[in-house]
Each structure stands twice: as structure tokens, then as C-alpha cells.
C-alpha positions in Angstrom: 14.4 1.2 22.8 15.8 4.4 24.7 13.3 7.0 26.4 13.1 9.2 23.1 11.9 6.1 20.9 9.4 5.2 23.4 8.4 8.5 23.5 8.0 9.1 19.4 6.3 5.2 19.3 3.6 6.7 21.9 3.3 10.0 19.6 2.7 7.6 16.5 0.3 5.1 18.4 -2.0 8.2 19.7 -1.6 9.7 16.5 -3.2 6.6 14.5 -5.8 7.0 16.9 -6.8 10.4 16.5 -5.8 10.9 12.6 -7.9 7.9 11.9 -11.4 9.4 14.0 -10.5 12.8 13.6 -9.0 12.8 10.2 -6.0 15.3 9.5 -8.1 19.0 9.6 -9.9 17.7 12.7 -7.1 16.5 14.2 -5.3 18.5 17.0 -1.6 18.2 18.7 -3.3 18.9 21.5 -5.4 15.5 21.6 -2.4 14.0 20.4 0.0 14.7 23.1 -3.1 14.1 25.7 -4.0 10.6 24.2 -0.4 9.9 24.3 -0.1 10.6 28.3 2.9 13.4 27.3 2.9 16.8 27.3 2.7 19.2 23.9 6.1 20.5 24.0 7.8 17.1 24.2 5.8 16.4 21.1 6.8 19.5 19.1 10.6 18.4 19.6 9.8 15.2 18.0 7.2 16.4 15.1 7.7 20.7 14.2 4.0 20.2 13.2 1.5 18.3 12.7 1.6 17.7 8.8 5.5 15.8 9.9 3.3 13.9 12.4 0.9 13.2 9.8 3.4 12.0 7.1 5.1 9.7 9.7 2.5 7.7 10.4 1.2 7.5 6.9 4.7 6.0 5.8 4.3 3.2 8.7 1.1 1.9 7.2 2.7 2.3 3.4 5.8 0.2 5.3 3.2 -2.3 6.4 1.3 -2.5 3.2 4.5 -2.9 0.9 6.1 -5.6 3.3 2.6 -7.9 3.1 2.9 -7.8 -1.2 6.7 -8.8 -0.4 5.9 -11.3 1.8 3.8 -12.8 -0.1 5.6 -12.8 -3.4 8.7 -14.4 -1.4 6.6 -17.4 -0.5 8.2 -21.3 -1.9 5.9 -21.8 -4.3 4.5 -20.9 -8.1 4.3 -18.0 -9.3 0.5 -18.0 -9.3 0.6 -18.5 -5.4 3.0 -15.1 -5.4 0.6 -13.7 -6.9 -2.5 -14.8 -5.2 -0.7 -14.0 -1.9 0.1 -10.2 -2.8 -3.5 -10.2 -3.3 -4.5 -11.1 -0.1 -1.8 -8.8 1.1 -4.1 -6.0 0.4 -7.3 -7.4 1.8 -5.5 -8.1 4.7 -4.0 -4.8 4.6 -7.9 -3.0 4.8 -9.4 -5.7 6.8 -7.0 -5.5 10.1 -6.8 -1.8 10.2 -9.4 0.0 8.8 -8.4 3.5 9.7 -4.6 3.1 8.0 -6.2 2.0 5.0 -8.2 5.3 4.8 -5.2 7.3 5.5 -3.3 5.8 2.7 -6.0 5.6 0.0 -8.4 8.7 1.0 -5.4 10.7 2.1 -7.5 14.1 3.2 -4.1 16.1 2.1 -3.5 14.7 -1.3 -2.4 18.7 -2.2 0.8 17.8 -0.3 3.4 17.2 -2.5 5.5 14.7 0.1 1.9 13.0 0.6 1.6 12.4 -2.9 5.0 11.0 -3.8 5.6 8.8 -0.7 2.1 6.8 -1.3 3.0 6.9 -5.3 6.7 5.5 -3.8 5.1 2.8 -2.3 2.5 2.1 -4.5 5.3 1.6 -7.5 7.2 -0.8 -5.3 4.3 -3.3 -5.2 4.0 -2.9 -8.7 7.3 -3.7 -9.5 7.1 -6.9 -7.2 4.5 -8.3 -8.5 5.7 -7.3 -12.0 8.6 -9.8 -11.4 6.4 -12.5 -10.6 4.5 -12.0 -13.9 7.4 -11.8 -16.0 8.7 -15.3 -14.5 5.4 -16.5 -15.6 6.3 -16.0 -19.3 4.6 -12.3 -19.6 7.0 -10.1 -21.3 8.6 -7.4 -19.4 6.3 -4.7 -21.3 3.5 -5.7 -20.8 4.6 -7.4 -17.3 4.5 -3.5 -15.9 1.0 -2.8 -17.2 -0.7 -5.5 -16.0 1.1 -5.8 -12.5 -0.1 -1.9 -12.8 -3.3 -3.0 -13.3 -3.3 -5.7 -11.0 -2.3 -3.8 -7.8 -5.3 -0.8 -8.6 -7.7 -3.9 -8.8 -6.3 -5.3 -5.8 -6.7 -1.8 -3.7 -9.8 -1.0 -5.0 -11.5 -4.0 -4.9 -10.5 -4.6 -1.0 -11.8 -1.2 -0.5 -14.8 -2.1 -1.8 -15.3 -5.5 -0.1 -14.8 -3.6 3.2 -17.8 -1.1 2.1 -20.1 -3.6 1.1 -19.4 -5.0 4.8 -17.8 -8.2 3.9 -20.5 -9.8 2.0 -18.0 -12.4 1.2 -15.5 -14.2 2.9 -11.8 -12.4 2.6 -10.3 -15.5 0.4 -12.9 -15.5 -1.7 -12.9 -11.9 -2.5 -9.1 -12.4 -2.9 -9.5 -15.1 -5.1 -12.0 -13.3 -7.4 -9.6 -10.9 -8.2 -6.5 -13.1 -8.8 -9.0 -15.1 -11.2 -9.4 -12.3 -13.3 -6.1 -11.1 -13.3 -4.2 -13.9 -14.0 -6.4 -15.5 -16.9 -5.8 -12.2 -18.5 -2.3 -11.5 -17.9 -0.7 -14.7 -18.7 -3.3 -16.8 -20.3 -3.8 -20.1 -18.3 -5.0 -21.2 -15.1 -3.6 -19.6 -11.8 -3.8 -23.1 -10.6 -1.7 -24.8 -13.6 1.2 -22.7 -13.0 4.5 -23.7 -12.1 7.4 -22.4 -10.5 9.5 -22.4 -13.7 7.0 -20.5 -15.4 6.4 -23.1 -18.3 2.7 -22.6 -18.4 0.3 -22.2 -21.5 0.7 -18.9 -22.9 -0.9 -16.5 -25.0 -0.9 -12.6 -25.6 -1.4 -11.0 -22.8 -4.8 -9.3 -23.0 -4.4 -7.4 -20.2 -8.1 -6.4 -19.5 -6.7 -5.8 -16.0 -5.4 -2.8 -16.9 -8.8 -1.0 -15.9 -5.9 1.3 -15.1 -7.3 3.6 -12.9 -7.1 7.3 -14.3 -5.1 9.4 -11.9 -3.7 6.5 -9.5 -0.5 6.4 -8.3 0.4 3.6 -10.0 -0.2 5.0 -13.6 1.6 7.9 -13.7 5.5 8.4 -14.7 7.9 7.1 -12.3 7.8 8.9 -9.1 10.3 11.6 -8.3 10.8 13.6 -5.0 8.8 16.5 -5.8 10.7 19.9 -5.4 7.9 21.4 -3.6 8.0 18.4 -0.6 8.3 19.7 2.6 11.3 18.3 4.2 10.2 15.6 6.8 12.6 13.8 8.5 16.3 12.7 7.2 16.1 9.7 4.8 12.7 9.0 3.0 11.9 6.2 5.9 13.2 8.1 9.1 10.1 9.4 10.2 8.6 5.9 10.5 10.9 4.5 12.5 
């Protein structure tokens, strides 16, 4: 890594730091630059402002969270273990960084329209990854989307919540409450009973997993760049890297 990547990864590190005590109002370049042991104008010709600051480190911890459901759903086994894994993906997700869980889910800008579509971005792509695994379990493609939409509200929301509560369960056991639920609903047997090829028992898809959160990200029409986004960085992934 050259001088100006080591430079923008120290920006990022201190700005995880500060966004996650601070939050984004509270938060000042100032602190930023200081906690990152370089001076303000350096960090001004990396990030005009802090709201570009703000957006690239969001999109590193929506990069993390998307690459632990695609992990797990690219695991050698049943479909039900996919499953199960991009599950844990999220508890994992809220359970080794508590601040970037925050920023993602409790956004303090969500008026922004470039906050709003890069979380609903990333939010549709682990819904359509776990949608996949569904419909090679035998759900049809329909109804596939709406559950898998379902599934990966219940996964957030439910890891928030265990982390609120303080963990009054162990992590796989929380995991495996939701996956239980979701699974006997979505395709009807067993996550246990499940094979790779999909030939498990099935029956309509109930679908009681779509507890479809009003408003979330993962319910609405397909996300589109808004026309109001402030322009970041080039690319939609530049300003993470």
C-alpha cells in the first residue's frame, strides 16, 4: 500500500472510532485527523467533508456484513446449513463490532439520499443470496424473494436485539432460533432434513417470516441511485477501499 492508502486507511480507522462514540452530528474532522496522528488538511484532500467520510466508512462495514451472508451461503453443504450460516453472519456481524452495526442499522443521517440507497444496496444483495438458497430448496422463485426478505429483517433485527438484551443466550443459539422459524415456514420441513439437492418435504410456503418489516430496506422496490445522492467517490465501492 503506497503513502496515500495508508494515509486514507488511518482516516477510516479514526473515523470508526469517533463516528461510533461520537455519532455523525457530534463528530468532528477535527478529532478525526487528531485520532488519526495527521493533520486536517491532508484529510480534506482525501474526504471534501465529512458526510464523504461518513459514507466511506459506512460502505466498509455494509462490505463486511454482505461478504459474511456470502460466505456462508458458499459453504459445501445443504442448503439448510447456507442458510443457517448467513444467519449467524449477522449475529456475528453485531456481536464483533458493535459500533458498525449501529452505523449501518441506526444510521443518524437516514435523510441522506446516498445513505439510504447504499445500505438498501446492500441489504438487497443478502436478500437475493439467500433467496437462491431457498429456491434450491424447492421454494418457488416468488415466494423465494419474500421470505428470504423476511428472513434477512428477522436476522438483523433479532441480532440487534440479542445484543440489547446483553447476550442472555449464547450467539448459536440465538442464531439457531431464528433459522428454526424461518425455515419450517419457508420451505416446510426440518432445517436438519435438508439436502443439498433440495429434495426435501415440501409444502406451501407459509411464509410467516415475512414479518416484513414496514419501511426496511429490504421491502421496498428495487433500489435505484437516487438523483438527489451526493456524489461520493467514483464507482459505488471506491470510497471503501
Amino acid at each position: 500500500m503506497d503513502d496515500r492508502g495508508c494515509r486514507r486507511e488511518a482516516f477510516l480507522a479514526a473515523a470508526r472510532g469517533v463516528f461510533a462514540t461520537a455519532g455523525y452530528h457530534g463528530a468532528r474532522m477535527d478529532d478525526i485527523s487528531s485520532r488519526a496522528g495527521i493533520s486536517k488538511p491532508v484529510l480534506y484532500t482525501e474526504f471534501p467533508d465529512k458526510l464523504d467520510l461518513y459514507v466511506a466508512v459506512l460502505q466498509q462495514y455494509l462490505d463486511r456484513m454482505v461478504a459474511g451472508v456470502r460466505r456462508g451461503v458458499a459453504v459445501d453443504a445443504g442448503y439448510g446449513e447456507r442458510v443457517r450460516r448467513a444467519v449467524m453472519a449477522y449475529f456475528d456481524f453485531v456481536d464483533e463490532d458493535e459500533g458498525g452495526h449501529v452505523l449501518v442499522f441506526e444510521t443518524p443521517v437516514p435523510s441522506e439520499p446516498v445513505i439510504a440507497w447504499r445500505v438498501s444496496c446492500a441489504m438487497r444483495e443478502c436478500t437475493t443470496l439467500v433467496s437462491d438458497q431457498l429456491r434450491g430448496a424447492g421454494v418457488d422463485p416468488a415466494r423465494a424473494g419474500m421470505c428470504a426478505s423476511g428472513l434477512v429483517g428477522a436476522s438483523h433485527l433479532a441480532a440487534r436485539d440479542w445484543l440489547d438484551a446483553g447476550r442472555p443466550i449464547s450467539k448459536s443459539d440465538a442464531a439457531e432460533t431464528v433459522v428454526a422459524l424461518c425455515w419450517s415456514f419457508s420451505v416446510g420441513a426440518d432445517i436438519n432434513s435438508d439436502s443439498t439437492t433440495g429434495a426435501s418435504r415440501r409444502r406451501r410456503p407459509l411464509c410467516a417470516i415475512s414479518i416484513y418489516l414496514e419501511g426496511h430496506p429490504c421491502s421496498r422496490s428495487p433500489a435505484r441511485r437516487p438523483s438527489g445522492a451526493r456524489s461520493v467517490s467514483p464507482g459505488s465501492r471506491s470510497a471503501a477501499s
